[in-house]
DRENRO-762832 format. One line per field, with one value per residue: residue number from 1; x, y, z of N, C-alpha, C in turn. Coordinates in nm, 4 decimals, always signed. Example, Ala and Ser with C-alpha at 12.3 -4.5 7.8 and 13.67 -1.06 7.14 Angstrom:
lumlum <- c(1, 2)
nu <- c(+1.3190, +1.2850)
nv <- c(-0.5690, -0.2250)
nw <- c(+0.7800, +0.7080)
cau <- c(+1.2300, +1.3670)
cav <- c(-0.4500, -0.1060)
caw <- c(+0.7800, +0.7140)
cu <- c(+1.3200, +1.2900)
cv <- c(-0.3300, +0.0030)
cw <- c(+0.7800, +0.7870)
***
This chain:
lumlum <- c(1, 2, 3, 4, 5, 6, 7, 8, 9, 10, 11, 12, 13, 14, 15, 16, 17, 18, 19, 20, 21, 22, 23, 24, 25, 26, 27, 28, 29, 30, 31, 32, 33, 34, 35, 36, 37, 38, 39, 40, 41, 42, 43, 44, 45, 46, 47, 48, 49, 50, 51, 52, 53, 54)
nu <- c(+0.0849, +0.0543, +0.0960, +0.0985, +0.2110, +0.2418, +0.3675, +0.5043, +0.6709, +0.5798, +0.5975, +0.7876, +0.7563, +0.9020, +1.0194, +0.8027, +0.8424, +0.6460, +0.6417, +0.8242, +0.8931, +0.7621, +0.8170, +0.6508, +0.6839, +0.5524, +0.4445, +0.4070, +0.2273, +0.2000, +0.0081, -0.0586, -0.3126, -0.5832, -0.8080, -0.7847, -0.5360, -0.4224, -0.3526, -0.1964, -0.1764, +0.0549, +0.1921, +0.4888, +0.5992, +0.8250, +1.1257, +1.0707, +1.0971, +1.3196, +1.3402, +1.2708, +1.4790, +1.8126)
nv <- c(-0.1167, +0.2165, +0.5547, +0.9256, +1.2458, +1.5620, +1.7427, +1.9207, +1.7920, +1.7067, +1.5782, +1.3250, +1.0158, +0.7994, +0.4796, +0.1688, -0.1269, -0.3746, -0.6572, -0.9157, -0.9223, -0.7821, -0.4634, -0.0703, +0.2239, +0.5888, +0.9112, +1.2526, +1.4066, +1.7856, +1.8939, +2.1575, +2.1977, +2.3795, +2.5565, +2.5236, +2.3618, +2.0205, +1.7876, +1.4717, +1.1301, +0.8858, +0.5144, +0.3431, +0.0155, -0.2785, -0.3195, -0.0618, +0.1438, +0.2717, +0.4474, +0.7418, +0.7883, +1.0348)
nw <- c(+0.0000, -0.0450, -0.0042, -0.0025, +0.1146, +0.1963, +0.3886, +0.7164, +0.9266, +1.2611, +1.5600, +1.6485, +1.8463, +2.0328, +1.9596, +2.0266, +2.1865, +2.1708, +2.1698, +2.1973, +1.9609, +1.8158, +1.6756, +1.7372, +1.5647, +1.6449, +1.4095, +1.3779, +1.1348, +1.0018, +0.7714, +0.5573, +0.3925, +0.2235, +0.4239, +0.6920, +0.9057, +0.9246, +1.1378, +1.1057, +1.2012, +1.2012, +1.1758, +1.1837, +1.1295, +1.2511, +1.0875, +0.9658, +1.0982, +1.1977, +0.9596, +1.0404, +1.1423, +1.1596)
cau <- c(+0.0000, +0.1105, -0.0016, +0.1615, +0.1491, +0.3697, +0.4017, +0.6166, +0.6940, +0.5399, +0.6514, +0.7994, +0.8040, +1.0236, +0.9554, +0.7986, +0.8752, +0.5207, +0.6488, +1.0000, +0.9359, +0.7119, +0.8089, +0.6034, +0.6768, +0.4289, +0.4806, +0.2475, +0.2806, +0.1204, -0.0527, -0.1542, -0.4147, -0.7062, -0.8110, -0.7069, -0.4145, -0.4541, -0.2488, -0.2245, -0.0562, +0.0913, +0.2732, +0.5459, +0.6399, +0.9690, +1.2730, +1.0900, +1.1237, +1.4159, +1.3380, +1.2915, +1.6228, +1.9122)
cav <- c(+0.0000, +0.3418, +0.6756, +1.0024, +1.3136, +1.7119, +1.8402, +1.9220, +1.6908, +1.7744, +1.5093, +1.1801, +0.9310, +0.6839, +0.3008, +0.1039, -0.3128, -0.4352, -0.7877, -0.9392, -0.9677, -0.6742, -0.2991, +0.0317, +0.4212, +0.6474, +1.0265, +1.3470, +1.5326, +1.8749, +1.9078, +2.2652, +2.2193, +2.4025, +2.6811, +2.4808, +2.2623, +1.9118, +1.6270, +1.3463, +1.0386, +0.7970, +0.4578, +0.2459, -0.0965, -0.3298, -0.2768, +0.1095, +0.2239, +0.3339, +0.5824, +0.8730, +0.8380, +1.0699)
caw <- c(+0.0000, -0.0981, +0.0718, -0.0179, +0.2008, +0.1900, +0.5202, +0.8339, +1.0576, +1.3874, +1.6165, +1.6115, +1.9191, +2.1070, +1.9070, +2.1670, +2.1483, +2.1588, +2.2108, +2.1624, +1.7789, +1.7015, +1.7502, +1.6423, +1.5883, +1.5559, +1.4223, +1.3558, +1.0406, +0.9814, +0.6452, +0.5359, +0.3072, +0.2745, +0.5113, +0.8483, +0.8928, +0.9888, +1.2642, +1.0692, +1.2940, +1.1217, +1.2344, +1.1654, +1.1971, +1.2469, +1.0122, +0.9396, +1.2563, +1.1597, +0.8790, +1.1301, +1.2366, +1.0802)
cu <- c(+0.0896, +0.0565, +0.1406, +0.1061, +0.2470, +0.3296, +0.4727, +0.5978, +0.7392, +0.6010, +0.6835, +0.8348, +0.9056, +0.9395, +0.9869, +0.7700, +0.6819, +0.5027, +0.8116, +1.0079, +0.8584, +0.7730, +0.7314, +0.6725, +0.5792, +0.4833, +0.3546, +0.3279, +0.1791, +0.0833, -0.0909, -0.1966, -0.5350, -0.6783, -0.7607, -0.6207, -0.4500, -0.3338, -0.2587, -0.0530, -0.0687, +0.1792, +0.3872, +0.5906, +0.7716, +1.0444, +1.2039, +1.0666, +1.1891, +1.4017, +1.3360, +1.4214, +1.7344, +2.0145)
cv <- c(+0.1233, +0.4680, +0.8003, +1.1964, +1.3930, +1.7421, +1.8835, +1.8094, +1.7212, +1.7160, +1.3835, +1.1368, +0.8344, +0.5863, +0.2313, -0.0514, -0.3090, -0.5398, -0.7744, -0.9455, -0.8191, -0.5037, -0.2152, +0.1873, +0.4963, +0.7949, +1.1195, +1.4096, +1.6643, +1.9084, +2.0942, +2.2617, +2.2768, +2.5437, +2.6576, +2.3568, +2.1319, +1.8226, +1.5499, +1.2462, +0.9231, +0.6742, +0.3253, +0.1263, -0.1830, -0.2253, -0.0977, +0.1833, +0.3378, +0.4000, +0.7052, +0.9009, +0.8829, +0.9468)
cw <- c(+0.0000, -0.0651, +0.0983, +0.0098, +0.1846, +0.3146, +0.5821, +0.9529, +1.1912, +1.5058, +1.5843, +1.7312, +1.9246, +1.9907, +2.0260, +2.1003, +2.2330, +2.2080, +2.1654, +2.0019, +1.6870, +1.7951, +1.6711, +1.6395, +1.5172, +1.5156, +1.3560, +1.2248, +1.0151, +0.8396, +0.6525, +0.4136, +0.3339, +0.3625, +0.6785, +0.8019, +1.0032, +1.0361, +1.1694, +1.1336, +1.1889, +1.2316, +1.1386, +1.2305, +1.2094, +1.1945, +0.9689, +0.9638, +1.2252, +1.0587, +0.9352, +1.1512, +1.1193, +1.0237)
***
């Protein structure tokens, strides 16, 4: 699945282990479209956790 979004990137959390095999990270991005600007949370899973990180 494929889902493509322009914003700023508002926050991004710690990745919390779930179990010993699964981890998630979640992060907020700010969209301004439109006349108000919208949160949109997003999450990742395992191995792309790690895309947030420099």
């Amino acid at each position: 699945m494929s889902f493509e979004v322009e914003g700023k990137l508002h926050k991004k959390y710690e990745t919390e282990n779930k179990t010993d095999s699964f981890q998630a990270r979640e992060f907020v991005i700010l969209v301004e479209s439109g006349n108000y600007p919208q949160y949109v949370k997003f999450q990742l899973v395992q191995d792309r956790c790690a895309l947030l990180d420099p």
